[in-house]
N, C-alpha and C positions, 0 to 999 in steps of 0.2 A: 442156480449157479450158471448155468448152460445161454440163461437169458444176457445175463450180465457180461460173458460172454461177448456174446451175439451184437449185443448195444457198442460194446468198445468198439470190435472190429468193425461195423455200420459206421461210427463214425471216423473211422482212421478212412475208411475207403470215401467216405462226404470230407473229409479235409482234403484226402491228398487231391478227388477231382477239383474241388476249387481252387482249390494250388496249380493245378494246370491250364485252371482256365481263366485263372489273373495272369500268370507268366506269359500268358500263350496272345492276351489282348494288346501284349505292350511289345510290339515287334522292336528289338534293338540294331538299328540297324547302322552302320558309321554315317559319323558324319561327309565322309570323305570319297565316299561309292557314288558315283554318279551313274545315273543309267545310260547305256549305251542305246546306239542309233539303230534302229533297223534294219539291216540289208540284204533285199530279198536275191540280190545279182548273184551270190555267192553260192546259189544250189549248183552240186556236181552232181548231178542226177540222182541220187541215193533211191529215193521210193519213186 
């Protein structure tokens, strides 16, 4: 009983990681976000 078990939950935890690691390969990202420019001028001394 203990085994049968054991075999469910092994694979509930093998679905859910490839469920994370199909979601995770498809970055959604808008179409409409353009990336900004880089500008280093704007340090106020911080560190």
């Amino acid at each position: 009983m203990w085994i049968i078990i054991f075999i469910v939950a092994l694979l509930f935890v093998l679905g859910g990681a490839l469920l994370l690691l199909r979601s995770a390969k498809t970055p959604k990202i808008p179409k409409q976000l353009k990336p900004q420019a880089y500008d280093d001028d704007d340090d106020d001394g911080g560190w």
